[in-house]
C-alpha positions as CSV (number, residue, x, y, z in Angstrom):
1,X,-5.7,7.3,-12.7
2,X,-2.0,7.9,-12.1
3,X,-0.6,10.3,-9.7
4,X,3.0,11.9,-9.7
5,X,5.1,9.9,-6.7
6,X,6.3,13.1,-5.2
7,X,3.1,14.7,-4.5
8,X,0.7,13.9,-1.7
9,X,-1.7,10.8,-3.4
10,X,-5.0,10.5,-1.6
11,X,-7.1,12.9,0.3
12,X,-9.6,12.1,2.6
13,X,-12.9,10.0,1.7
14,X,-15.6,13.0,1.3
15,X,-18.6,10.6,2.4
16,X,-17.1,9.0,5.8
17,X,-18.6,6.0,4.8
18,X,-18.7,2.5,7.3
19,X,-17.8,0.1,4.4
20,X,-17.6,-3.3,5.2
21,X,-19.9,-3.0,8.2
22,X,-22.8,-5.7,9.3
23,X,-26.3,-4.3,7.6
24,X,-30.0,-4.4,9.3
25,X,-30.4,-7.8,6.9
26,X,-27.6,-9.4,9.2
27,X,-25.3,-10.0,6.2
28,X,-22.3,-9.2,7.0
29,X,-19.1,-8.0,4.4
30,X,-15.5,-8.5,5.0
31,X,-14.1,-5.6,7.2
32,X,-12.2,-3.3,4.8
33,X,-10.2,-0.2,5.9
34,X,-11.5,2.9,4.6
35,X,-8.4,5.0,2.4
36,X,-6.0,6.8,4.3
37,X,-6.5,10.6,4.2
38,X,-3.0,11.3,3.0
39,X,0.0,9.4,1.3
40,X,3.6,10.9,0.8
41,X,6.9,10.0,-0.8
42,X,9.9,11.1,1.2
43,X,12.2,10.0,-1.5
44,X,15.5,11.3,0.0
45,X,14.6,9.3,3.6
46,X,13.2,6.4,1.3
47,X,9.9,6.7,3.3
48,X,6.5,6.0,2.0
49,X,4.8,8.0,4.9
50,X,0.9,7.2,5.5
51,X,-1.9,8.8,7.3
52,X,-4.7,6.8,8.7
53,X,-8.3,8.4,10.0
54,X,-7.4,9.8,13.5
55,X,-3.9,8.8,13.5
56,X,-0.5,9.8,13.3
57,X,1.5,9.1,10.0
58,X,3.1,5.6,9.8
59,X,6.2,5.5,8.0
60,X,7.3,2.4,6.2
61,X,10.3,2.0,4.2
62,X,10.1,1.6,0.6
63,X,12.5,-1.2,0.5
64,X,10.2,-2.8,2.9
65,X,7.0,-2.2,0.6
66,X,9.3,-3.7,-2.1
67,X,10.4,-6.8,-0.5
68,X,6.1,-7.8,0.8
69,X,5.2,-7.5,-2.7
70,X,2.4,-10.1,-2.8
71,X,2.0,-10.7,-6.4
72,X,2.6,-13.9,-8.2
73,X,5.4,-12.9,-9.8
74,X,6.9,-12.9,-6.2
75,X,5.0,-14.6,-4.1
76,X,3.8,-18.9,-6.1
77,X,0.5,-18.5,-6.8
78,X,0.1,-22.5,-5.2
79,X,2.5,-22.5,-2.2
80,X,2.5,-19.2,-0.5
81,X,6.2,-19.3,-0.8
82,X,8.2,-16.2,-1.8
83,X,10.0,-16.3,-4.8
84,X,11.4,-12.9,-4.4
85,X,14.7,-13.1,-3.6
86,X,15.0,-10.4,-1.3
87,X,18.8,-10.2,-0.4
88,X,18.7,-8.9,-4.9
89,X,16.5,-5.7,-3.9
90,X,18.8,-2.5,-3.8
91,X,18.7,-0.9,-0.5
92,X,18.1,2.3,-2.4
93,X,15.7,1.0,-4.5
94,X,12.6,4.1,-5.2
95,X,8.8,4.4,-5.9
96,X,9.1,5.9,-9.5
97,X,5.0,6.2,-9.6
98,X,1.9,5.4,-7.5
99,X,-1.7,4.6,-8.9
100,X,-5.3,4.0,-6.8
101,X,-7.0,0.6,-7.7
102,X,-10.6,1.1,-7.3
103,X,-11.4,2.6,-3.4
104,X,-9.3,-0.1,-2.1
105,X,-5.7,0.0,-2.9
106,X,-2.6,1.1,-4.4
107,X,-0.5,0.1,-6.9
108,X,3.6,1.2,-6.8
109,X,5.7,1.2,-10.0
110,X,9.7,0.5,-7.8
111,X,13.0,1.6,-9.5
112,X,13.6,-1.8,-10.4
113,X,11.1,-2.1,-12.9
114,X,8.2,-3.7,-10.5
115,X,4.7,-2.9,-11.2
116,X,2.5,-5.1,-10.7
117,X,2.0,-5.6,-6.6
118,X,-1.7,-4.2,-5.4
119,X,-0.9,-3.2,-2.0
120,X,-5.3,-2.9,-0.2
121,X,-5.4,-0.4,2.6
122,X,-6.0,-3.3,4.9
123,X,-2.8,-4.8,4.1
124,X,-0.9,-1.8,4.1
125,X,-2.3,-0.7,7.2
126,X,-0.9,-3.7,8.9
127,X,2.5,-3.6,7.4
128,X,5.4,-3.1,10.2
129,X,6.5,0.1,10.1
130,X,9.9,2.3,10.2
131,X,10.7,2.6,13.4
């Protein structure tokens, strides 16, 4: 499913679900943040603004998103270390298209060709934000 990058992306879960939660059994699944209830492009402030359940928007900069790309193509697969070479992303760089993976993520397609990074709400939640 592909969504335009201009509009607003997600809107809120419709069951409220607890996912990730500990279950009468005792078993117990890794936390995972539920979707935020709205995501928005600010293209001219180069601002991908996010609203979590019961909270104000956070605002983080595209350029940031950009540069924490987690794939392997920036990050090795076997050291942890980045490969990205940060100081080459354009300070004006864009989001040219966003895309849901599953109920846990999104993927952003960047002006510079970059497609590939799966940003999970967890991870995106605890991105530093604009300030």
């Amino acid at each position: 499913m592909r969504y335009d990058a201009a509009a607003v992306l997600i809107g809120a879960a419709a069951d409220g679900s607890d996912r990730g939660r500990n279950d009468e059994s005792g078993s117990s699944e890794a936390m995972m943040r539920d979707a935020p209830t709205d995501i928005k492009l600010k293209r001219a402030e180069g601002i991908l603004e996010v609203t979590w359940r019961d909270e104000t928007p956070r605002r983080h900069p595209v350029r940031q998103l950009r540069c924490e790309c987690g794939c392997a193509g920036c990050i090795d697969e076997r050291s942890g270390v980045r490969t990205l070479d940060v100081d080459a992303v354009p300070n004006d760089i864009g989001i040219t298209n966003m895309a849901l993976v599953g109920n846990y993520a999104v993927q952003f397609s960047f002006s510079d060709g970059h497609d590939t990074g799966i940003y999970s709400w967890d991870r995106l939640y605890g991105m530093p934000t604009a300030e």
